[in-house]
C-alpha positions in Angstrom: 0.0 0.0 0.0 1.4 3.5 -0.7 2.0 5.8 1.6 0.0 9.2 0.9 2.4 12.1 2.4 1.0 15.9 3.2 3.5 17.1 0.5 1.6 15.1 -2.5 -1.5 16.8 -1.8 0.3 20.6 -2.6 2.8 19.3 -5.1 -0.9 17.4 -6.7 -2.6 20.8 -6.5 0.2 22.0 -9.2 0.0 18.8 -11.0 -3.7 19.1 -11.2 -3.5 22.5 -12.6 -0.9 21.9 -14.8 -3.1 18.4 -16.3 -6.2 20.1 -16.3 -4.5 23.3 -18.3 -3.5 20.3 -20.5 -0.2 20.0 -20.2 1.5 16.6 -19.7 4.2 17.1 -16.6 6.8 14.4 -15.7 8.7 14.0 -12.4 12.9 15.7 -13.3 13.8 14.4 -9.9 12.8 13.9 -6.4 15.1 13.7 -4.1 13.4 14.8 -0.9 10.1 16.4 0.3 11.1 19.9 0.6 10.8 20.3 -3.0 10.3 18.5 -6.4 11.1 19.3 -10.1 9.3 18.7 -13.3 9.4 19.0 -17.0 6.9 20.2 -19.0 6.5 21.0 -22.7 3.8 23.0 -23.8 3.8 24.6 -27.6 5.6 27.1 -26.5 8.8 26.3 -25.3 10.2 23.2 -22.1 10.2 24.3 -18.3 11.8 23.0 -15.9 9.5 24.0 -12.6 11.4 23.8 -9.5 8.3 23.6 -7.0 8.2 24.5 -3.2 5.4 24.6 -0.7 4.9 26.1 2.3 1.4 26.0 4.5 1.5 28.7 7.6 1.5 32.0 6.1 2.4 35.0 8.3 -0.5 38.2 8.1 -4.4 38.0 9.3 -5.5 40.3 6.2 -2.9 39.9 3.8 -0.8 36.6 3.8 2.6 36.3 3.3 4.5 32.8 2.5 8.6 32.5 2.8 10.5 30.1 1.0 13.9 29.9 2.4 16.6 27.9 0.9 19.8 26.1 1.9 23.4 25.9 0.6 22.1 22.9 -1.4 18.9 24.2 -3.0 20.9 27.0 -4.1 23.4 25.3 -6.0 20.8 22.6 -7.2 18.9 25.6 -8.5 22.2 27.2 -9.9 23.3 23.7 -11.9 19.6 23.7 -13.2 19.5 26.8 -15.0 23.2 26.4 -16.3 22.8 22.4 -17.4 19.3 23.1 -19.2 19.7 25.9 -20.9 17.2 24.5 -23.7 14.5 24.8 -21.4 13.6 27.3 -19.5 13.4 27.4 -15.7 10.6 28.4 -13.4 9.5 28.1 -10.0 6.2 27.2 -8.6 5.1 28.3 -5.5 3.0 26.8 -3.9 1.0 29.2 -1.2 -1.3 27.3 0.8 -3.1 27.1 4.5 -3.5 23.7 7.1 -7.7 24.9 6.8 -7.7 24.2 3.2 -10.7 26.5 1.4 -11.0 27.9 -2.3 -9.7 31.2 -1.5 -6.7 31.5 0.4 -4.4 28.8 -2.1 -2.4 30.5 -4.4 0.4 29.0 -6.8 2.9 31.9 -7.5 5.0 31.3 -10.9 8.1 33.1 -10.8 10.6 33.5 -13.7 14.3 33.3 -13.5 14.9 37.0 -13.3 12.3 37.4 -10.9 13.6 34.8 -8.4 17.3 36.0 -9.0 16.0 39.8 -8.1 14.9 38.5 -4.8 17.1 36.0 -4.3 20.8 36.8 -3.7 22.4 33.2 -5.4 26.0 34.9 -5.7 25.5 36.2 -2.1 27.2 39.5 -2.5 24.4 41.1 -0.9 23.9 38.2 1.8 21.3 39.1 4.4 20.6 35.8 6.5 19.2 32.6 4.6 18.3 32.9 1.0 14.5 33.3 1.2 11.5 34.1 -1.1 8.4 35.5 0.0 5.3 36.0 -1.7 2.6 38.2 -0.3 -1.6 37.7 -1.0 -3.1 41.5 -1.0 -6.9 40.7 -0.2 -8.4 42.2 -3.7 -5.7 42.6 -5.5 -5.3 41.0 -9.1 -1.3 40.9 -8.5 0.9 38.8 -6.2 3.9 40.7 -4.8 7.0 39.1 -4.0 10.3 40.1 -2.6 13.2 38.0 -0.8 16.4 38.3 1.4 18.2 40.4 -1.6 15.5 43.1 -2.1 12.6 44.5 0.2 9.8 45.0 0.2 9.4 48.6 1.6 12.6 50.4 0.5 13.1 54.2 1.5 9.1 53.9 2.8 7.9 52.6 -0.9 6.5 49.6 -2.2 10.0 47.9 -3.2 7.9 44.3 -4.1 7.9 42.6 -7.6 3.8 42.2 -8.6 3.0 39.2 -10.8 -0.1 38.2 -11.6 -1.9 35.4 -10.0 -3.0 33.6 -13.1 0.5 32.9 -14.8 0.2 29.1 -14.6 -2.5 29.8 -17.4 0.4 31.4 -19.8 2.4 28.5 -20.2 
C-alpha cells in the first residue's frame, strides 16, 4: 500500500493544474520532500519547474508565505538553470493554508529573473538565509513578491515585484 504524504496533496494541486491546463508534466527528480522538479513542454517552449510549498503563512489580512533555501537548494537551482539551458526554468510556488478553502491557495509562478531579483544566489548582498516571499493583498489581481536580496518597503515605498496570479495559465 502507498503511503500518501502531506507534500503530495500541494505538489498534486500543481500537478492538477498543470493536467487540467493540458499540459502533460513528468517528475525531473525527487530527491526529498522539501521540493520536487518537473518537466513540462507546452507549444511554447520546455520548463523545468522547480516547485516549493509552504502551509503557515504570516498576516491575518494579507498573507505572506517564505521560501527559504539552503546551501544545497541554491546550488541545485544554480546547476539547473546552467545544465538546461534549452529549457527554460521556473518556479512554482505553492501558497497554501492547514484549513484548506477555495480562496486562500495560491500557486505563485516566478521567472528566472524574478527569483534572482529577490534571491541573492551569488550572495554578494547576503542578508541571512536565501528566502523568497510571496505576499496575497486581499483584492488585488497581483501577487507581490520580494526576498532576502530586495525588500519589500525600501526608503518607505513599495520595493515588491507584482506578478499576476494567473500565470500558470500562460504556459
Amino acid at each position: 500500500m502507498t503511503t500518501i504524504c502531506k507534500a503530495d496533496y500541494y505538489y498534486g494541486a500543481l500537478l492538477s493544474a498543470l493536467v487540467n491546463g493540458g499540459l502533460a508534466p513528468a517528475l525531473f527528480e525527487k530527491e526529498n520532500d522539501s521540493r520536487q522538479i518537473y518537466t513540462v513542454t507546452t507549444n511554447k517552449t520546455s520548463y523545468i519547474i522547480y516547485t516549493k510549498y509552504h502551509t503557515t503563512p504570516s498576516g491575518s489580512k494579507d498573507f505572506t508565505w517564505s521560501f527559504s533555501f539552503s546551501d544545497n537548494e541554491i546550488e541545485e537551482i544554480i546547476n539547473i538553470h546552467q545544465e538546461n539551458q534549452e529549457k527554460t526554468l521556473i518556479f512554482a510556488f505553492i501558497c497554501g493554508q492547514k484549513q484548506l478553502s477555495d480562496y486562500n491557495q495560491i500557486i505563485a509562478i516566478v521567472y528566472w529573473n524574478e527569483f534572482v531579483a529577490c534571491v541573492d544566489i551569488d550572495k554578494k548582498q547576503f542578508r541571512g538565509t536565501p528566502r523568497l516571499s510571496v505576499r496575497a493583498v486581499k483584492g488585488s489581481p497581483r501577487l507581490r513578491i520580494y526576498g532576502s536580496k530586495r525588500a519589500d518597503i525600501l526608503d518607505g515605498k513599495d520595493n515588491t515585484i507584482k506578478i499576476e496570479r494567473n500565470r500558470l495559465r500562460e504556459l
